[in-house]
C-alpha positions as CSV (number, residue, x, y, z in Angstrom):
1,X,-64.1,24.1,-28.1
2,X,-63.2,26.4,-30.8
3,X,-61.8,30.0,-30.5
4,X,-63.8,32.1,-32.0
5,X,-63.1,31.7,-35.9
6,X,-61.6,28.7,-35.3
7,X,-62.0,25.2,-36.8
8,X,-62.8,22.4,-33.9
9,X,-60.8,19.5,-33.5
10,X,-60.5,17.3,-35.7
11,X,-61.6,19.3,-38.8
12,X,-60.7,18.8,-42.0
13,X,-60.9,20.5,-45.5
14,X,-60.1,18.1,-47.7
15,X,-63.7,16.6,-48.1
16,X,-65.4,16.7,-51.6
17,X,-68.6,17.6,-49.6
18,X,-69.6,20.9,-49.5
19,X,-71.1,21.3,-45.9
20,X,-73.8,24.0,-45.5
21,X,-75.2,25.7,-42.5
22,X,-79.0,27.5,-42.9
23,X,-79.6,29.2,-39.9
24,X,-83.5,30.6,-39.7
25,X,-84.2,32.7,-36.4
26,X,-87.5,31.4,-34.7
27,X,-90.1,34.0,-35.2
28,X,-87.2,36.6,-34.9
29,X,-89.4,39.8,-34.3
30,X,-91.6,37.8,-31.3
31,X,-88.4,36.4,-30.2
32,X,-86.7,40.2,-30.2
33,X,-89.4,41.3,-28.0
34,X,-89.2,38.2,-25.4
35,X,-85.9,39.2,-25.2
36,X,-86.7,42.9,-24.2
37,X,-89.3,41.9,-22.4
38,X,-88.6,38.4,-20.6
39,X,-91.8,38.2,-18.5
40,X,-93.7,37.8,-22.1
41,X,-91.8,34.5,-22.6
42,X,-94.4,31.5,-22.8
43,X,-97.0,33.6,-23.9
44,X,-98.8,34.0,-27.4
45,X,-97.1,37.1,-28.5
46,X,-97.8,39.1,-32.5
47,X,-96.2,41.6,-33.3
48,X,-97.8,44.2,-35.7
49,X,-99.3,47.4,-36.6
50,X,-102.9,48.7,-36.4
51,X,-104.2,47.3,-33.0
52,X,-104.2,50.5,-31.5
53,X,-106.4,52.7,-31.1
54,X,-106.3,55.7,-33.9
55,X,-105.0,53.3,-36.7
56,X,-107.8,51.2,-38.9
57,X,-105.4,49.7,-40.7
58,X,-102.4,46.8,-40.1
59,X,-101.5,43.1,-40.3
60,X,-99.3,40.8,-38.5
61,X,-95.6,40.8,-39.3
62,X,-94.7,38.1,-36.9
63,X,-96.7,35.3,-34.5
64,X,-95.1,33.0,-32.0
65,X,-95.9,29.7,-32.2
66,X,-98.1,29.7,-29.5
67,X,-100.2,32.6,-31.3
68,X,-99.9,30.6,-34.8
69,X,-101.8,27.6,-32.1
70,X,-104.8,29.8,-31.6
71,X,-105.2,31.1,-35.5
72,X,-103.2,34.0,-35.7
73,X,-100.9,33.9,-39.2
74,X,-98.0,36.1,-40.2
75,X,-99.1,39.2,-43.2
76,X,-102.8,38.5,-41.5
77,X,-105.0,41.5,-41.3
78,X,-104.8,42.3,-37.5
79,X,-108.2,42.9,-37.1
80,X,-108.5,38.8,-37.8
81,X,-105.7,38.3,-35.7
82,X,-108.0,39.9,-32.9
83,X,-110.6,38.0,-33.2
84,X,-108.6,35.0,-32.9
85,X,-106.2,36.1,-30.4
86,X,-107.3,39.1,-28.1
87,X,-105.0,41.6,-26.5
88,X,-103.9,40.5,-23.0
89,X,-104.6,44.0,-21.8
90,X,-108.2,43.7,-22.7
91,X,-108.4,40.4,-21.1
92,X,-107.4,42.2,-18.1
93,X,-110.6,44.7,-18.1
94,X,-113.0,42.5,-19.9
95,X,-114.3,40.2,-17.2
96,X,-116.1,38.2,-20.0
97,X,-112.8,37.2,-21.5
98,X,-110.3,34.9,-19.8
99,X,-106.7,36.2,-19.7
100,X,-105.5,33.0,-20.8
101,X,-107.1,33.4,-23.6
102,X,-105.3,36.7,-24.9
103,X,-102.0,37.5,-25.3
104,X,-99.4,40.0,-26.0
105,X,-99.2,42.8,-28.6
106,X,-96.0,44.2,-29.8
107,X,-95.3,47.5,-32.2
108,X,-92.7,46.9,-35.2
109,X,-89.7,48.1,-33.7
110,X,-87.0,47.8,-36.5
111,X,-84.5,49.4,-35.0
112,X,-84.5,47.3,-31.9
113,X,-84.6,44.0,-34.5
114,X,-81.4,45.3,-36.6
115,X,-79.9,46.0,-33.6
116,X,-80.0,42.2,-32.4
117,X,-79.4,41.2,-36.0
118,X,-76.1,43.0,-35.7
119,X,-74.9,40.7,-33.0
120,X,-75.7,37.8,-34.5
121,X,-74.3,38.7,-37.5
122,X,-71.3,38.6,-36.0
123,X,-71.4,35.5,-34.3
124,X,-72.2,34.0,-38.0
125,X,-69.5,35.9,-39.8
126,X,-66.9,34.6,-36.9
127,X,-67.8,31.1,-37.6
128,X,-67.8,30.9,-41.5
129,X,-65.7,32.1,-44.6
130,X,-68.5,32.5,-46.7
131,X,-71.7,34.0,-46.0
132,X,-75.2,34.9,-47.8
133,X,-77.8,37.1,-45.8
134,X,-81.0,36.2,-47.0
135,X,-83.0,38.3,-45.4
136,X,-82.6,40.1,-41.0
137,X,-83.5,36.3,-39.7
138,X,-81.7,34.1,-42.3
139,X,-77.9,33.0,-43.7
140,X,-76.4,30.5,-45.7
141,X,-72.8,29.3,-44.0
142,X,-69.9,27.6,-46.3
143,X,-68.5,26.4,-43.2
144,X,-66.7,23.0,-45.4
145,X,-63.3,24.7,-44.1
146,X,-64.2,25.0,-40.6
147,X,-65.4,21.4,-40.0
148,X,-66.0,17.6,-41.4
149,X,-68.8,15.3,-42.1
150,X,-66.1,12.9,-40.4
151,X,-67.9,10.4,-38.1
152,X,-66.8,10.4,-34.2
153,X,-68.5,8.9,-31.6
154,X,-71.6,8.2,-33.8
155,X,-72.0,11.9,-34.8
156,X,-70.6,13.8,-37.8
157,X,-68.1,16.7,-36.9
158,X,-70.7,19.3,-38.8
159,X,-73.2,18.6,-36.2
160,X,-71.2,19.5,-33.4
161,X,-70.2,23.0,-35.3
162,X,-73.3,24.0,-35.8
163,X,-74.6,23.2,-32.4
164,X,-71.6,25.6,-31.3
165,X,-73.0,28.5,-33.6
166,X,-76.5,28.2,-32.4
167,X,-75.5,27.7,-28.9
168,X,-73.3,31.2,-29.2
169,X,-76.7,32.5,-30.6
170,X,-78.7,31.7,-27.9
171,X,-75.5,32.0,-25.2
172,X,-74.7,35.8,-26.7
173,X,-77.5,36.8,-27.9
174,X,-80.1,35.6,-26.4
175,X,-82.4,34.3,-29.2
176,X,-83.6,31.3,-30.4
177,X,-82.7,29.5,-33.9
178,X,-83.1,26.4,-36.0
179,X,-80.4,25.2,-38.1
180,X,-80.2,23.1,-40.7
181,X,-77.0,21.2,-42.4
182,X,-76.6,19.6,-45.4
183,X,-74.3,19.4,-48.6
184,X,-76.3,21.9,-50.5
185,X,-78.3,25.1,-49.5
186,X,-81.7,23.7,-50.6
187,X,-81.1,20.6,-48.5
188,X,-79.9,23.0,-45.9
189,X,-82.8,25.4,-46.3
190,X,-85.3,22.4,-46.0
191,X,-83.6,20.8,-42.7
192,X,-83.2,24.3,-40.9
193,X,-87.6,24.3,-41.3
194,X,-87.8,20.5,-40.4
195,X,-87.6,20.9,-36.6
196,X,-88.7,24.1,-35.4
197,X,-88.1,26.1,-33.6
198,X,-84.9,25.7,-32.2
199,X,-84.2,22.6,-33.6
200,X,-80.8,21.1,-35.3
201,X,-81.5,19.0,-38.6
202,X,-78.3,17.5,-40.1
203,X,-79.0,15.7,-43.6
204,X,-75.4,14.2,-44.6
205,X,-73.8,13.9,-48.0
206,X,-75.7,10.5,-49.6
207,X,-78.9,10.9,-47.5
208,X,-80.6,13.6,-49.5
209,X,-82.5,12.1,-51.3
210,X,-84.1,9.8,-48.7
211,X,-84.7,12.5,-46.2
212,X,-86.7,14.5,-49.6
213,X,-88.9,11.7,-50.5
214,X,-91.2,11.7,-48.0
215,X,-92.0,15.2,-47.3
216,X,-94.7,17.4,-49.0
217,X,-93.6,18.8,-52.0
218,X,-94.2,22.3,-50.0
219,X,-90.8,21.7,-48.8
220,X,-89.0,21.7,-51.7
221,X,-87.4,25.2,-51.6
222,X,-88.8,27.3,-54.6
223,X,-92.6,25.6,-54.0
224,X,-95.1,27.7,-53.2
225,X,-98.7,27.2,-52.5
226,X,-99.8,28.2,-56.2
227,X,-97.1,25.6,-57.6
228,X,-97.8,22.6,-55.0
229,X,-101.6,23.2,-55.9
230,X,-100.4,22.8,-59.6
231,X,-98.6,20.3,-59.0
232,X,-101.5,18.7,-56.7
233,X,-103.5,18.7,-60.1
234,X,-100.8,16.6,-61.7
235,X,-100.5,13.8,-58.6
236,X,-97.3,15.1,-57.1
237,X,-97.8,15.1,-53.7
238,X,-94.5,14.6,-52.1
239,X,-91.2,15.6,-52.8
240,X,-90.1,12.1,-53.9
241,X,-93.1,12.1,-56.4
242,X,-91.9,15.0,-58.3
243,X,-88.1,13.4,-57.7
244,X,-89.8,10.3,-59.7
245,X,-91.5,12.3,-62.3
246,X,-90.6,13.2,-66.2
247,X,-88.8,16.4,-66.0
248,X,-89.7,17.1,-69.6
249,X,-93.3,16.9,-68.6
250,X,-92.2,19.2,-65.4
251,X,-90.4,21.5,-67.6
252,X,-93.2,22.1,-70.2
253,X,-95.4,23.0,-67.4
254,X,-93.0,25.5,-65.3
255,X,-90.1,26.1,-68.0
256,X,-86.3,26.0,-66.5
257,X,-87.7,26.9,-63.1
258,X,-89.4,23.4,-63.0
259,X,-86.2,21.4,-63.9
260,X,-84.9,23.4,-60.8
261,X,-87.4,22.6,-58.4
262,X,-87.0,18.9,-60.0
263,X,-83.3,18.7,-59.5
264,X,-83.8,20.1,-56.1
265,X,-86.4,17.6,-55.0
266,X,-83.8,14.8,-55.9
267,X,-81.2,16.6,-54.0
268,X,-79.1,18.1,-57.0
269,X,-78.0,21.6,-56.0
270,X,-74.8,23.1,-57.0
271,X,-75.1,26.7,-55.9
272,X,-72.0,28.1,-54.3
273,X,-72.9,30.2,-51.1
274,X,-72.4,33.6,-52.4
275,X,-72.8,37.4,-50.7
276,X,-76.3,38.8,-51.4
277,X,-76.5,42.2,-53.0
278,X,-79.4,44.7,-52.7
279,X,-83.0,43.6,-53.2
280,X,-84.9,44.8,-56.6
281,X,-88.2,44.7,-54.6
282,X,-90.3,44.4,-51.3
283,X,-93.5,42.4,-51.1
284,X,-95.6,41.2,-48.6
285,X,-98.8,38.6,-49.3
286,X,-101.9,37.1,-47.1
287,X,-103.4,34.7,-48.2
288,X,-107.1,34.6,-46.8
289,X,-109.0,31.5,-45.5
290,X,-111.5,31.1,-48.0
291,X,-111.6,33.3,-51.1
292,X,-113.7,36.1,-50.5
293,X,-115.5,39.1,-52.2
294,X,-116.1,41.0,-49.4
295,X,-114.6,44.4,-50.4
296,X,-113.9,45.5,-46.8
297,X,-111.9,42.7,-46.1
298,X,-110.3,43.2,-49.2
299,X,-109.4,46.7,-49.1
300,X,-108.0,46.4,-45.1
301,X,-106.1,43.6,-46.1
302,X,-104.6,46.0,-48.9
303,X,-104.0,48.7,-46.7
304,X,-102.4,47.2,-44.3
305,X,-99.9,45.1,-46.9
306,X,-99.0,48.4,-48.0
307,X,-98.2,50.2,-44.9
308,X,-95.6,47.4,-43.6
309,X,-93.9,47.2,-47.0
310,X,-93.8,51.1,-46.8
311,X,-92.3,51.2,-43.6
312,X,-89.8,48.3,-44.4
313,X,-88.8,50.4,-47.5
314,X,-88.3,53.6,-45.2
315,X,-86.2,51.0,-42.9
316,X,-84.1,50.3,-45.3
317,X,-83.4,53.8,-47.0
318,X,-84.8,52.4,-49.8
319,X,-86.9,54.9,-52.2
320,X,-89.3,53.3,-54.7
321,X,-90.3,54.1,-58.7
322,X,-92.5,51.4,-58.9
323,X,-95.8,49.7,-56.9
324,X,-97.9,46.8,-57.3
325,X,-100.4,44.3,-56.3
326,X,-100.6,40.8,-56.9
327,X,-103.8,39.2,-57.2
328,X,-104.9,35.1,-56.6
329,X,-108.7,34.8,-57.8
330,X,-110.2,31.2,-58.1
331,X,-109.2,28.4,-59.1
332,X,-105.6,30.0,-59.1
333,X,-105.1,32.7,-61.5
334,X,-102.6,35.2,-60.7
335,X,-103.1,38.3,-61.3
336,X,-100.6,41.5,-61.2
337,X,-100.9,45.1,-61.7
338,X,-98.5,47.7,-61.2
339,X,-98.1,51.7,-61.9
340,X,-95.1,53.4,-62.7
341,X,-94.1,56.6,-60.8
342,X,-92.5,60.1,-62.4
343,X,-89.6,59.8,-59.8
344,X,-88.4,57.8,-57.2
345,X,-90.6,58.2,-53.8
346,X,-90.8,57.2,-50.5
347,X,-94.5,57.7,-49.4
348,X,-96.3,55.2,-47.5
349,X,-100.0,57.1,-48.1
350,X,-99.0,56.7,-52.0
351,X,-98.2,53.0,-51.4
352,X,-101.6,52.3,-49.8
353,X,-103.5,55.2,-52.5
354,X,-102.1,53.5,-55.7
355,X,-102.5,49.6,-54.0
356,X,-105.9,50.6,-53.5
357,X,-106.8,52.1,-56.8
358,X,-105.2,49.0,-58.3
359,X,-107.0,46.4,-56.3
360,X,-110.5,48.6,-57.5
361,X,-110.6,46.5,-60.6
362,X,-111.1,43.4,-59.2
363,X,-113.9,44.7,-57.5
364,X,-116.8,42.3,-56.7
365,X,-114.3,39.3,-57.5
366,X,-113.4,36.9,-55.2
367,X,-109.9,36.6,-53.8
368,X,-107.7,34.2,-52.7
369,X,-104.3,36.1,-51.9
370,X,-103.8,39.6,-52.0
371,X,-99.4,41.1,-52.3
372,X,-98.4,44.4,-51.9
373,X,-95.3,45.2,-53.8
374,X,-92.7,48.0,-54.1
375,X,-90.0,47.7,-57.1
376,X,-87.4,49.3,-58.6
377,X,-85.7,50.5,-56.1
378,X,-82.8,53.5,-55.0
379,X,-81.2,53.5,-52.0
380,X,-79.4,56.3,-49.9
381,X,-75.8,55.9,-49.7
382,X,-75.7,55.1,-46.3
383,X,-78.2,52.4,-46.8
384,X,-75.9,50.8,-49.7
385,X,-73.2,49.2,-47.7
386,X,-75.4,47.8,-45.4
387,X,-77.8,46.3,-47.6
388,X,-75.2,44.7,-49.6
389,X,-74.5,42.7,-46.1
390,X,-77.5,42.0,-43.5
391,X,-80.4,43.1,-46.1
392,X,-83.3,41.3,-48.1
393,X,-82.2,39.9,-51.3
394,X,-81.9,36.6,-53.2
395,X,-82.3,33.1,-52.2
396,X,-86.2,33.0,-50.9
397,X,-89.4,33.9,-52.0
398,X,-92.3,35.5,-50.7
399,X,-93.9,31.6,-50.5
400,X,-91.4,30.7,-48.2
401,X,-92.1,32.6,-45.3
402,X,-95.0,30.6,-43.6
403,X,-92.1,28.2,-42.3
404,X,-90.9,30.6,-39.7
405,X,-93.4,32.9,-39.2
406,X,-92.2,36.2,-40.4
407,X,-93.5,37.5,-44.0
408,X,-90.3,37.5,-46.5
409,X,-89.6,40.2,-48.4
410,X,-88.6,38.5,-51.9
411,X,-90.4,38.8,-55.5
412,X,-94.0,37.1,-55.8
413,X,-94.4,33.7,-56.3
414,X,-94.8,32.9,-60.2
């Protein structure tokens, strides 16, 4: 076993591979609260805003997978999430309602969530020379110095490293993750969502492109729904189908962005694992089940997007000159409006106020997706230094976050 820092036996760094560790907490915020809370463990659990009493307004910031099971989706409205999943206090009063059929309510507590993040930030740092924090649940580890994709006993040495970080995770911690390793971060990225939760996913150096081939072409990093149903319309289903297409027909549909997502299908990914500096903007989307005109629905959605990426502004120190919606009417246009502020701001009934009076002129529309954005961005001085370690920044986007239940907070999805 490795001292803390330390390379395992038999590690070397002279391979030409790269070897990258992604490691994706399993619905972090739910899994925060199991932790507090042990006896919840087993049980559908959301955490939210807006299911109590006095506030009209919320969504669902994270589900555990046994809440996803019975229809309840992260940057839901919570009022939907009710109707799916019930509170487990209810089901305790309501003798029409079986208890098994509720479950467990939590309050954003982001505090409590930075807190844990701490600790296993440091377990992460201890065990690589470079790291990039995505986002309070995700990294990127350069960990080729540390350990091999040498062979022994069957198994590559980079497996057995990265079962030591995510058993110090769940050992020290007490948390759950998934963790995927590859030779480059969008292989790495890919593996870490292949087996959750708390799986291990190793994709070595010349099996890239085979492990791709077959999986949706969701899974290509950089995909989101708006792009795989555009690239639906052009028969590219899979991952290995848009490995096998023209990329000059890809890039005259998406520009330089769609010769990345091309390269990245066919496992070409040179990105160094860099630090991640301060975010530009915070966004949160829901996506509805059908597209809908129904300007209640509409409007709650709205409000409650805009109250969670208010409070994770106010979180983060982070003031605001700048706020927006994004729009998804049928088939899939994309809409986005924005207003500009005199001053920077941090105002939570102005986010909701100026979301609101910008969603007003797609009123009587029907809608698809609905985003909540807040953008150009200040920061306190305390806030810097910390934000330019364990913050939000580069390296997702908001289309990614479906894969472990927790709503990113990245730019909208072109």
């Amino acid at each position: 076993m490795a001292g803390e820092g330390g390379t395992l036996p038999g590690a070397d760094d002279d391979g030409a591979d790269r070897i990258v560790c992604h490691v994706d907490m399993d619905c972090f915020y739910a899994s925060c609260e199991r932790l507090r809370e042990p006896e919840l463990r087993g049980d559908p659990v959301v955490v939210g805003m807006g299911y109590e009493s006095g506030e009209p307004h919320g969504a669902v910031a994270t589900a555990s997978y046994e809440a996803r099971a019975r229809g309840v989706e992260s940057a839901q409205p919570i009022s939907q999430a009710l109707e799916s999943l019930p509170r487990k206090a209810r089901g305790r009063e309501d003798p029409d309602l079986d208890p098994a059929e509720a479950g467990y309510y939590r309050p954003v507590d982001l505090d409590y969530y930075r807190e844990i993040a701490g600790e296993i930030k440091a377990i992460i740092h201890e065990c690589a020379d470079r790291v990039r924090e995505v986002s309070v649940d995700e990294a990127y580890l350069d960990v080729t110095e540390r350990t091999a994709w040498t062979v022994v006993n069957g198994r590559p040495l980079a497996e057995g490293y990265a079962r030591y970080i995510k058993e110090r995770i769940a050992r020290e911690v007490g948390v759950p993750a998934s963790i995927g390793v590859a030779p480059t971060m969008s292989a790495a990225k890919v593996a870490s969502d292949h087996d959750k939760p708390d799986g291990l996913v190793v994709v070595e150096p010349g099996e890239v492109r085979a492990f791709f081939d077959p999986l949706p072409v969701e899974a290509v990093h950089g995909v989101g729904p708006v792009t795989a149903r555009t690239l639906g319309e052009m028969g590219i289903e899979t991952a290995g189908d848009l490995a096998a297409a023209n990329p000059t027909t890809i890039r005259e549909r998406f520009g330089e962005r769609g010769r990345t997502l091309y390269d990245r299908a066919r496992g070409d990914d040179d990105r160094e694992v860099t630090p991640t500096g301060r975010p530009k903007s915070l966004s949160r989307e829901s996506a509805f089940t059908e597209a809908t005109a129904d300007a209640g629905r509409q409007r709650e959605t709205v409000a409650g997007l805009a109250a969670d990426v208010a409070e994770r502004a106010e979180g983060k120190g982070a003031l605001y000159r700048t706020i927006g919606i994004k729009i998804v009417t049928p088939p899939y246009d994309v809409n986005t409006r924005e207003r500009s502020l005199p001053g920077p701001v941090a105002d939570a009934d102005l986010v909701g106020e100026v979301a609101l009076d910008l969603l007003a002129e797609f009123a009587g529309e029907e809608i698809r997706k609905i985003g909540v954005r807040v953008s150009n961005l200040q920061f306190d001085a305390a806030e810097q230094a910390r934000l330019d370690g364990w913050g939000d920044g580069g390296g997702g986007s908001a289309a990614d976050s479906g894969a472990n239940g927790q709503s990113s907070l990245a730019d909208f999805d072109p």
